[in-house]
N, C-alpha and C positions, 0 to 999 in steps of 0.2 A: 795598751794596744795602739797609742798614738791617737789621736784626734776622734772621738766616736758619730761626729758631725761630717769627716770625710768621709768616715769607714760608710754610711748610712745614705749618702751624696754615691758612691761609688754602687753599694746594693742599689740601688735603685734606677742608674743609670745602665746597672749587667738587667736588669729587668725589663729595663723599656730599649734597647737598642739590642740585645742578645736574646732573649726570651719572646721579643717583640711584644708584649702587653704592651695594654690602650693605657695613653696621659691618664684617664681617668683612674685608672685602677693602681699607677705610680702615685699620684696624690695620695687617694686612700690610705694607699701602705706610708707613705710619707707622713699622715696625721696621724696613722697608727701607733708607728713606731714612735714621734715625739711624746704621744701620749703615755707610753710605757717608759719612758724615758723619768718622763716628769711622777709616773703611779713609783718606780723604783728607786730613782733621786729626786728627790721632791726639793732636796733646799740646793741643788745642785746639778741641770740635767746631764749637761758637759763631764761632770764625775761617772757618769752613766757608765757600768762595767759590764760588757755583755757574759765575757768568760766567767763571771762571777752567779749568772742567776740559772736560778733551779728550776726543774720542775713546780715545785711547790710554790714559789714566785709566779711564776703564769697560770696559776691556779688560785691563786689569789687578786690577780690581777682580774680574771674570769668574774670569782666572785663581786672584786669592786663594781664593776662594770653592768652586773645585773641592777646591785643594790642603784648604781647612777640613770638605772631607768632604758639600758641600752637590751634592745632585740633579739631571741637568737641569731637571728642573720645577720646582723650586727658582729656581736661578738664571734661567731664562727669565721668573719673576713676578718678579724680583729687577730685571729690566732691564727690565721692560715698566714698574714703577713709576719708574723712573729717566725714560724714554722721555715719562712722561706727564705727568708733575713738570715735565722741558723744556717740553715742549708748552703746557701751564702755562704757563710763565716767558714763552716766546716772545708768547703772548696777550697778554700784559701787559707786552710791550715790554721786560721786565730783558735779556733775551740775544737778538741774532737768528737761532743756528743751533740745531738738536737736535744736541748731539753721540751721542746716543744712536740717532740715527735711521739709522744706516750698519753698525751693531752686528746681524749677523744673529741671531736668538734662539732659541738651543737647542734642536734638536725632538727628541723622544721618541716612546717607540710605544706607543700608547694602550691598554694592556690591556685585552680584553672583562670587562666588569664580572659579576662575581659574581651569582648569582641560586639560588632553593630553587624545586624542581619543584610542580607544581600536585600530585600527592598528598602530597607532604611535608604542605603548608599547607592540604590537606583535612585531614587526619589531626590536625592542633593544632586545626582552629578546629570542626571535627568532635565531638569528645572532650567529653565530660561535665563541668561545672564546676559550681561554686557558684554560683548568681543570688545569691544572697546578701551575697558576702561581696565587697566593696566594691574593694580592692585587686586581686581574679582579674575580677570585670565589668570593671575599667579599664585592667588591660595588654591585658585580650582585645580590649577596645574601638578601643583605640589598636593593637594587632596589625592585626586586622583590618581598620581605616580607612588604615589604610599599606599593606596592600595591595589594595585592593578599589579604590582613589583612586591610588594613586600620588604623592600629595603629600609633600613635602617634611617633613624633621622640624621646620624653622623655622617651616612652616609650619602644621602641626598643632600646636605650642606654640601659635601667635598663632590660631590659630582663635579666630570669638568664635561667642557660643552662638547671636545670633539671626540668623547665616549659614549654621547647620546647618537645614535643611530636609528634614524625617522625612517628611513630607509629599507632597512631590514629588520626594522620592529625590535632591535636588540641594543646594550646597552654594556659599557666595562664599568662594574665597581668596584672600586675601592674599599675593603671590610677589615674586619679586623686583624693582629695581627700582620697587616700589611698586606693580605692573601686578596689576591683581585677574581672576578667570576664574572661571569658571561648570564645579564639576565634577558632574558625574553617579554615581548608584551606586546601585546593585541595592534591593529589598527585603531582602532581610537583613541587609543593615546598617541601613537604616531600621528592622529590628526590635530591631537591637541599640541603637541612638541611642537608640531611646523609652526602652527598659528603662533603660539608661544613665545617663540624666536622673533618671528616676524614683527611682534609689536614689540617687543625689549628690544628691538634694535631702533625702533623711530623712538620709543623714550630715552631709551640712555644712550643713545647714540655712538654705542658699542656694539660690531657688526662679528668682532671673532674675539667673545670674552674667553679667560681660562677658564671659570665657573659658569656652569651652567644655570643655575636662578640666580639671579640679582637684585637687588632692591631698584627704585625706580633711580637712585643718586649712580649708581652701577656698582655698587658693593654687595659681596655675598651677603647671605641670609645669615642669622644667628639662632643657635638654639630655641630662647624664647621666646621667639619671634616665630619658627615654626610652629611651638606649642599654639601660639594663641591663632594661629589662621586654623588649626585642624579643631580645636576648644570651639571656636567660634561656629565652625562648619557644622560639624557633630552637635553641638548643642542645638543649632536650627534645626534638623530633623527628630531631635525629639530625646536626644543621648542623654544619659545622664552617668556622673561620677568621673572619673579622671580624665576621659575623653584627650587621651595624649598620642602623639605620633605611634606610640607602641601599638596601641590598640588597631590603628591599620594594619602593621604589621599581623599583629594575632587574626584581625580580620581575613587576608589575604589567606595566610597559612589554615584557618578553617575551611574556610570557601576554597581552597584548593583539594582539600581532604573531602569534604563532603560532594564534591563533583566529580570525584574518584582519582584522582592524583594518584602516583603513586609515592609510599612516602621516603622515600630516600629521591626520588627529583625535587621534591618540597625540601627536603634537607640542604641539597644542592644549591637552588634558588636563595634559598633564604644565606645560606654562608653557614650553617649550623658546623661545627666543630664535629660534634655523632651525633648520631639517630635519634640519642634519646633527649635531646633537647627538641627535638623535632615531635617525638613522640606524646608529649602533653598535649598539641593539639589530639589526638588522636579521641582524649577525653571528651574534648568541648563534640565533637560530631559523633561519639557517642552516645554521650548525653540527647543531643538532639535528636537521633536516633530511635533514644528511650522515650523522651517526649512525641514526635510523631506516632510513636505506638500505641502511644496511652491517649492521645488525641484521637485515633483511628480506626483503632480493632475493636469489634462489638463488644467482645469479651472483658477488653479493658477499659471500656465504659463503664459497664455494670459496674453500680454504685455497692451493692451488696447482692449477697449469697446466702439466701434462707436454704442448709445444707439438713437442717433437723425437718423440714416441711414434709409431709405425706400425701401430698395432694397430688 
């Protein structure tokens, strides 16, 4: 089949330039596939024959994969990249079956996602600070814009400055896929944007950056670097457990739900793909739901029920 190192370089480039998928999910399938490479030619990866393996090869693959301690979630993106690679192939006429398309793929149960209650995150963004000091305006900034937006951490890295919109309370972002959406957001974040600006420009002494947050030298933010300003913030009110930019995220899209949103504009907002990515939250304000009830109704007070009593 000629080089299986191009052939794998080209998949993955039809995926990330024609399919549009996120760098990060081209990686993924990038470590995937070398791995299968190496599970199927082991003293040889370059010898790697894709026309050659079966079904029962990615089913033992499967199985190596559990024995090495890997996830269903794991191995389910493990075979969806296998599955898509074929799919691949098959366009382009190298193989005419999917062997991986007979391969049923590992379901899991979707834990409800993490969230911090609406006074928690009154009580931080409530609380007295320094306008002053450059480094406490920019975590609050970005605290606050992750939850008030719900936008994504990628995507408040790549914000650019003249897509913020102080003005009319609104915002273009950038999401995945390359698909851009129109977010909305209160006056108080527009009062914090202004202030915001106003002192990133007497520090870095950049008045019309392409990025919207900067570090104090004038370079964009970096992933780790947002994790530990929102870890930090979250942990001071009392968070506990992953305490990462996502959980704003889930925070917003509960507190959107539970203040009656309706839920395909929460879809909208957020950049959800469908409804039903949207629709786990629908559990967590359930749940809360459940809880207010059993906090509040006489009836589900009562500890117990002498139903045999004749009295």
């Amino acid at each position: 089949m000629g080089d299986i190192n191009k052939t794998i370089e080209a998949f993955l480039q039809y995926i990330r330039y024609e399919l549009n998928l996120s760098a990060c999910t081209v990686l993924s399938y990038r470590n995937d596939l070398r791995q299968l490479q190496d599970f199927l030619s082991p003293n040889d990866a370059a010898a790697f024959c894709p026309e050659s393996v079966t079904t029962d090869d990615l089913r033992s693959w499967m199985v190596w994969l559990d024995g090495a301690g890997d996830g269903s979630r794991t191995i389910r993106r493990k075979m969806q990249a296998a599955r898509a690679f074929y799919k691949f192939l098959m366009k382009r006429g190298v193989v005419a079956a999917n062997p991986a398309a007979e391969i049923e793929l590992a379901k899991f149960k979707v834990p409800l996602p993490s969230y911090m209650r609406p006074e928690a995150m009154n009580s931080l963004l409530d609380a007295p600070f320094d306008a002053g000091d450059y480094h406490v305006v920019l975590c609050r900034t970005v605290i606050m814009m992750l939850y008030e937006t719900g936008i994504r951490r990628a995507e408040l890295i790549d914000l650019r400055d003249a897509d913020v919109d102080a003005a009319h309370c609104e915002m273009k972002v950038h999401g995945k896929r390359d698909k851009e959406r129109i977010v909305p957001f209160g006056h108080e974040l527009a009062e914090a944007v202004t202030a915001y600006r106003e002192l990133r420009g007497k520090v870095t002494g950049i008045y019309r950056p392409e990025r919207f947050f900067l570090r104090p030298c004038g370079e964009p933010l970096y992933p780790s670097m947002v994790y530990r300003m929102v870890h930090t913030g979250l942990e001071s009110i009392g968070g506990a457990g992953k305490l990462s930019p996502h959980v704003l995220r889930h925070t917003f899209a509960s507190a959107m739900l539970n203040n009656g949103a309706e839920l395909n504009s929460v879809k909208e907002i957020m950049g959800h793909e469908s409804l039903a990515a949207t629709q786990v939250y629908t559990h967590i304000t359930f749940s809360e739901l459940k809880n207010n009830y059993k906090l509040a109704h006489p009836r589900a007070l009562k500890k117990e029920v002498n139903y045999g009593s004749k009295n």
